[in-house]
Backbone bond lengths (Angstrom), bond angles and torsions (degrees), N, CA, C in turn:
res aa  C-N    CA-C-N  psi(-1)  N-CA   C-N-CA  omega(-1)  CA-C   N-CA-C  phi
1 X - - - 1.455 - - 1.533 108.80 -
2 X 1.216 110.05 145.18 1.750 115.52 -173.56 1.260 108.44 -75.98
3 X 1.041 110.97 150.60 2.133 97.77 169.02 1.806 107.70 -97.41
4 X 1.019 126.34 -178.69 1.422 135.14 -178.10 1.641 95.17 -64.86
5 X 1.187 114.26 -55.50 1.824 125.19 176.89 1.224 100.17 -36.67
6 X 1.269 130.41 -86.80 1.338 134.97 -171.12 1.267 108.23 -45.50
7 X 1.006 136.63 -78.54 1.778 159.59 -146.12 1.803 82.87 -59.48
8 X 1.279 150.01 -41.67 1.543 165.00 171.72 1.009 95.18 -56.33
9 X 1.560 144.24 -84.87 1.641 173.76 -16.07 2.294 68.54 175.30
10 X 1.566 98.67 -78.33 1.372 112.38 -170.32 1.662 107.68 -24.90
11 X 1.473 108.04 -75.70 1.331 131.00 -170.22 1.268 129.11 -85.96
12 X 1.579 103.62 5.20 1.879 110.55 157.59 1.425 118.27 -61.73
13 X 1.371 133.69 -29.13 1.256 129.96 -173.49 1.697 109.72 -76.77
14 X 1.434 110.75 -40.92 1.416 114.14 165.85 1.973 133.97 -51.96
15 X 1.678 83.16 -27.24 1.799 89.84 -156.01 0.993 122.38 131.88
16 X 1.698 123.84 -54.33 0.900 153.90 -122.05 1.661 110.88 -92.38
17 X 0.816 123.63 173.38 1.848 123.68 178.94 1.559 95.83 -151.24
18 X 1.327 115.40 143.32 1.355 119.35 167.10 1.448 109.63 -88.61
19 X 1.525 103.40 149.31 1.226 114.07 -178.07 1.784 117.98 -90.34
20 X 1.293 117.36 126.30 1.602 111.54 175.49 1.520 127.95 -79.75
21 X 1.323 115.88 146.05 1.163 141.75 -172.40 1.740 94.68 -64.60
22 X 1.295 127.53 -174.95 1.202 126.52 -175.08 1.687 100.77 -106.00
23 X 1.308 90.77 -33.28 2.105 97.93 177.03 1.455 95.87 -75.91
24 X 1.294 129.34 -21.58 1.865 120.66 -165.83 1.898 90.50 -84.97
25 X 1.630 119.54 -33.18 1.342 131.23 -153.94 1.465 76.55 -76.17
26 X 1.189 128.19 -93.30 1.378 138.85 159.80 1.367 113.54 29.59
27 X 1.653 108.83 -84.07 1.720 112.29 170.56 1.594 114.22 -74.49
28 X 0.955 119.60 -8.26 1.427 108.59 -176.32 1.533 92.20 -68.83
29 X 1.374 142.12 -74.71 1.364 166.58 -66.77 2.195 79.88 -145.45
30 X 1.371 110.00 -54.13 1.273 122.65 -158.51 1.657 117.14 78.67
31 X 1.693 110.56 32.29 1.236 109.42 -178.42 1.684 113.68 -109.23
32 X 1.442 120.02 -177.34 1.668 111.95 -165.19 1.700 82.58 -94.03
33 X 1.668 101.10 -176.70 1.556 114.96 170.43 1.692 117.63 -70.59
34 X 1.769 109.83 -15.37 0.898 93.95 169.99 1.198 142.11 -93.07
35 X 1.700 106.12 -3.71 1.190 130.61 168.40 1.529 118.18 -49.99
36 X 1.410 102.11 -60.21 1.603 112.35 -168.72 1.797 96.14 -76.47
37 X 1.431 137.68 -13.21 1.454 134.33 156.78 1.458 106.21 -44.39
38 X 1.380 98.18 -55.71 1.366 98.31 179.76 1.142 134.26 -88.35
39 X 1.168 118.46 15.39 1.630 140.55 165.42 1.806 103.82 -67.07
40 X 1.214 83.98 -77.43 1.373 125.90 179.38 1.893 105.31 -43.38
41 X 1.695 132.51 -32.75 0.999 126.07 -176.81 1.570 99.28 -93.71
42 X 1.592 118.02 -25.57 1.778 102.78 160.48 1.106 97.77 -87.09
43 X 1.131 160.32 75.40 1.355 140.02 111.97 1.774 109.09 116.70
44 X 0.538 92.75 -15.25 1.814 90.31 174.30 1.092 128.39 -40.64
45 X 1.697 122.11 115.49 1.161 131.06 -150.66 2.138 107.41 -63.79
46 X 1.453 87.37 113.69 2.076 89.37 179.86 1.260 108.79 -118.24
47 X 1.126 125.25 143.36 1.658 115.37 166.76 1.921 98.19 -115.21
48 X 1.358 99.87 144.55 1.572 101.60 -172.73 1.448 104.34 -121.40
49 X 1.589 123.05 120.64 0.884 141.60 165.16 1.699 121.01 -14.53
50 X 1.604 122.14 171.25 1.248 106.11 160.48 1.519 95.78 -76.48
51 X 0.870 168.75 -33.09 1.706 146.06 -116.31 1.792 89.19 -134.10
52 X 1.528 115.58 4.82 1.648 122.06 -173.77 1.849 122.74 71.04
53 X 1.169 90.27 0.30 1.760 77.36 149.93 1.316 131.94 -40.47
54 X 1.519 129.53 167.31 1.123 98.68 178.30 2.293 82.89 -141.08
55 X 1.336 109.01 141.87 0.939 113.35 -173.99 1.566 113.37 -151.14
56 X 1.715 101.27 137.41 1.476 118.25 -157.79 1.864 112.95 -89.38
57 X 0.758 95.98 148.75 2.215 108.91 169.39 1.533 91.70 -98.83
58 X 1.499 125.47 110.88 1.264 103.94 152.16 0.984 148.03 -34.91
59 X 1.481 108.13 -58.03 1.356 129.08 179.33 1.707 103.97 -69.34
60 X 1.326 153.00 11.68 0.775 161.72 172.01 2.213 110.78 -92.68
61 X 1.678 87.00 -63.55 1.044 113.68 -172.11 1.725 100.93 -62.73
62 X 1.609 114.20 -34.76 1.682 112.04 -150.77 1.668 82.07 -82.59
63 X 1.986 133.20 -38.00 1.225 101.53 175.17 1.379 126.64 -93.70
64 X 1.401 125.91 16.27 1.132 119.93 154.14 1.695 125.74 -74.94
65 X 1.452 121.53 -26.43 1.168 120.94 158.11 1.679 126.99 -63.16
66 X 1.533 98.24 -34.22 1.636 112.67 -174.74 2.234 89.56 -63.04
67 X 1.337 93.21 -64.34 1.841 94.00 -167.09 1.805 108.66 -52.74
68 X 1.318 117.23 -34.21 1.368 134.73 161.68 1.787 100.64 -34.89
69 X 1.290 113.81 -89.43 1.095 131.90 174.79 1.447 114.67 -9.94
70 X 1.068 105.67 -78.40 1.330 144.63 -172.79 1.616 115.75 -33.77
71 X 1.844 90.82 -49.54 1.505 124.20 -168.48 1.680 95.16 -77.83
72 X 1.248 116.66 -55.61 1.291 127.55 177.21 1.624 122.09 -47.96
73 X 0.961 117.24 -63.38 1.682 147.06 138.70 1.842 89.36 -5.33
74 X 1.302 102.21 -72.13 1.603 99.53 -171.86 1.570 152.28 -41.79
């Protein structure tokens, strides 16, 4: 299995960023599954597979929590 390092390392020459799994979102973050449910029911940016997975852009996800924050904070 690739790690996040590699699978990045892979798709730097393209542009590209790999997208995370909800268990990879999970440990990145150090949060439970129900956390990122509830990410995901305010709005947290997901893209869902054909077969409905649902899988994260970090860098997507890290400023939707930052503007989250922010909003919350307020």
């Amino acid at each position: 299995m690739a790690t996040l390092a590699s699978r990045t390392e892979t798709l730097r020459p393209s542009g590209l960023t790999p997208l995370l799994t909800t268990t990879e979102l999970q440990a990145y973050y150090g949060v439970s599954n129900w956390t990122v449910n509830e990410w995901v029911k305010g709005d947290c940016p997901v893209e869902l597979t054909p077969g409905g997975a649902r899988r994260f852009d970090i860098a997507a996800v890290r400023q939707w929590l930052a503007s989250h924050h922010a909003t919350a904070a307020a």
